[in-house]
C-alpha positions in Angstrom: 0.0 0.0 0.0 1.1 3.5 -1.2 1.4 6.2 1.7 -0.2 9.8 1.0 3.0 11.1 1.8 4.7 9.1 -0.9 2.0 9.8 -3.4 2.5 13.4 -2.6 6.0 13.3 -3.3 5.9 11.5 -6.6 3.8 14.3 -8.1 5.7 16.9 -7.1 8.6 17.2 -9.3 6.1 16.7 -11.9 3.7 19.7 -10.5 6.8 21.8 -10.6 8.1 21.1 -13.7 4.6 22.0 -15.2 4.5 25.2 -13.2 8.4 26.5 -14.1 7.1 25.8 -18.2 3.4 26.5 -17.9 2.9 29.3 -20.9 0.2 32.0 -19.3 -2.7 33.0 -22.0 -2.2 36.9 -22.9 -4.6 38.7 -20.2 -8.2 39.9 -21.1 -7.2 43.2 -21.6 -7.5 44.4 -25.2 -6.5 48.5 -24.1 -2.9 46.6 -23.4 -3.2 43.0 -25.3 -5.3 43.2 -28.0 -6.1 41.1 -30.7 -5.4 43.0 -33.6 -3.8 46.2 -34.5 -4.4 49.3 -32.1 -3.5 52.8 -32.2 -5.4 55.1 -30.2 -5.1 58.9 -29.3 -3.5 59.3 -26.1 -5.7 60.7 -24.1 -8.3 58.2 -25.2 -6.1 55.1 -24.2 -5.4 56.9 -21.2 -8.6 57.2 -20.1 -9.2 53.6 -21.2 -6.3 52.9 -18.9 -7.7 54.9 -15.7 -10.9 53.2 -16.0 -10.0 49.7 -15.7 -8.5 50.4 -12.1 -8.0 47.6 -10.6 -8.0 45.4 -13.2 -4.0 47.1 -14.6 -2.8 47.6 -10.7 -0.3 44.6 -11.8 0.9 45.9 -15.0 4.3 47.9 -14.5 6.3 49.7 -16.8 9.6 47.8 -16.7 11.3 49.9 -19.8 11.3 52.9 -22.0 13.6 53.7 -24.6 13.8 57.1 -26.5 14.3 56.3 -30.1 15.2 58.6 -32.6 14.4 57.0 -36.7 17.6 57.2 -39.1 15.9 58.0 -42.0 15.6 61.8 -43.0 12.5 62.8 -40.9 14.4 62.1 -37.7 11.1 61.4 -36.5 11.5 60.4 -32.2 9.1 58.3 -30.0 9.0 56.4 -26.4 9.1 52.4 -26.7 7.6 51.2 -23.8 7.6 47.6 -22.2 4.9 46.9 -19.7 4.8 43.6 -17.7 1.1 41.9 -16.5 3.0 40.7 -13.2 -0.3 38.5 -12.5 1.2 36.2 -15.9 4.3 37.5 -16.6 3.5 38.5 -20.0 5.0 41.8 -21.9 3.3 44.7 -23.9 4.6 47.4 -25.9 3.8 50.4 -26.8 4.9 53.0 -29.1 4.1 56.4 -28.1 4.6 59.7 -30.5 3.1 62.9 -32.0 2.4 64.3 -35.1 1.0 68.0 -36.2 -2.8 66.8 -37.2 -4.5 69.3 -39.7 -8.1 68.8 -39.5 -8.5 68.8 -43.2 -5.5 66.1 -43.6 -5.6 63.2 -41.8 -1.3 61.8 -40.3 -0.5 58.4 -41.6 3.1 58.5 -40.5 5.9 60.2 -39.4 7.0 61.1 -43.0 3.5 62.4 -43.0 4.3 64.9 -40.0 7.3 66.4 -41.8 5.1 67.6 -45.0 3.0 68.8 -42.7 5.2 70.3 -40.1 6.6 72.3 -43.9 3.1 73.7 -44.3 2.4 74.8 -41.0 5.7 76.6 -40.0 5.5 77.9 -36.8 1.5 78.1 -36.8 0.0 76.4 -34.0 -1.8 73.6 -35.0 -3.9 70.2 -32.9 -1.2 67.5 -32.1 -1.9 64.1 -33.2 -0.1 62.2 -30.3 -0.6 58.4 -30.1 0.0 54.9 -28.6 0.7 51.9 -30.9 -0.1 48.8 -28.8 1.5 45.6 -30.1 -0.8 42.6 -30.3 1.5 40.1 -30.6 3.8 40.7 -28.0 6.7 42.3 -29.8 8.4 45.3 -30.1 8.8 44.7 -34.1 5.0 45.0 -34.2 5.1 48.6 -33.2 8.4 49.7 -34.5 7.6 48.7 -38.1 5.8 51.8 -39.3 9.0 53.9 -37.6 11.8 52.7 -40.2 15.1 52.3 -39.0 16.1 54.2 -35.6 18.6 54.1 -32.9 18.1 53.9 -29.2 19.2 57.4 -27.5 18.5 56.5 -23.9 16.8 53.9 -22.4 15.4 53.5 -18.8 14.7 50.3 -17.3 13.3 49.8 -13.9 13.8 47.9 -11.0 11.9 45.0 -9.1 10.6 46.9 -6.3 9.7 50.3 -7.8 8.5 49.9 -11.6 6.0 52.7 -12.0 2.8 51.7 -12.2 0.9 51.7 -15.9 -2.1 54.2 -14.4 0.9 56.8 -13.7 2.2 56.2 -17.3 -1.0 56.7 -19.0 -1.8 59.8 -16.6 1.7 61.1 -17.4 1.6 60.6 -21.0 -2.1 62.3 -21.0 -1.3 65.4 -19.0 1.8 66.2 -21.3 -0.3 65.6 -24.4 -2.8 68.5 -22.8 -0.1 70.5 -22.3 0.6 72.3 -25.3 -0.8 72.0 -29.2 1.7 71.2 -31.5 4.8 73.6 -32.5 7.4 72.8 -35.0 10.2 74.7 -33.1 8.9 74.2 -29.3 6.5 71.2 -28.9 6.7 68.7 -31.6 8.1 65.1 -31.4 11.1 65.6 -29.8 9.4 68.1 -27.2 6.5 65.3 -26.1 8.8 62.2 -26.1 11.5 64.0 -24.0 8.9 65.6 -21.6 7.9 62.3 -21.0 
């Protein structure tokens, strides 16, 4: 006859191999995981974001680069890498601004440097944004950027990564801060303000 206590212990290496491989399913969150593409205006993610409370208190930023593209529109952004802590899985987000015209809709960055021709130093609506991947990479939102180089990167520790609220808050209030410039508070102004 087979003790409990031996039974126990002939499951467990098994039980912890299957929990040190286990694969968690991407959260149901589609503001941070969707399914498909996503890019939303800031402040609308944002608010997204603050609504869902409880529900993102475990997501944490763990790293944000500030990339700056190659090509000749010099176009800059935040890359951001969240962490779900609840299943370990990672987001990222791409987060920019663009002059918007209300007659002309921005596609892309080279899109903001027409644009940013035709407007001088008028003051026009900003068009600032957050590409969310949905499949887990940082390819899927750095595609549309071209080719770019890291300038700085920050990447948080264990104990104090900031929480994604803050983030979205942060990102929000300095989207509200100012329309968009070409000299004062274009792309380079809103990624390093952030």
């Amino acid at each position: 006859m087979v003790s409990p206590y031996t039974r126990l212990l002939s499951r467990f290496p098994f039980t912890l191999l299957l929990r040190l491989f286990m694969i968690h399913p991407k959260p149901d969150l589609p503001v941070l995981f969707p399914n498909g593409p996503s890019v939303n205006p800031i402040h609308d993610w944002a608010s997204r974001i603050q609504e869902l409370g409880k529900e993102v208190e475990s997501c944490f930023v763990q790293e944000i680069k500030y990339c700056k593209c190659t090509t000749s529109q010099l176009h800059e952004f935040l890359l951001v890498r969240v962490r779900h802590q609840a299943t370990s899985n990672d987001a990222y987000l791409a987060v920019d601004r663009s002059p918007r015209s209300s007659l002309e809709p921005i596609h892309s960055p080279t899109d903001e440097i027409i644009q940013a021709a035709r407007i001088s130093s008028f003051t026009v609506p900003a068009y600032d944004r957050v590409v969310v991947s949905h499949d887990g990479t940082e390819r899927c939102v750095t595609d549309h950027q071209g080719k770019f180089d890291v300038i700085a990167s920050m990447t948080f520790g264990q104990s104090t990564p900031p929480n994604l609220i803050y983030f979205a808050t942060l990102a929000d209030v300095v989207s509200a801060y100012a329309k968009y410039r070409v000299k004062q508070n274009q792309c380079y102004w809103f990624a390093f303000s952030i």
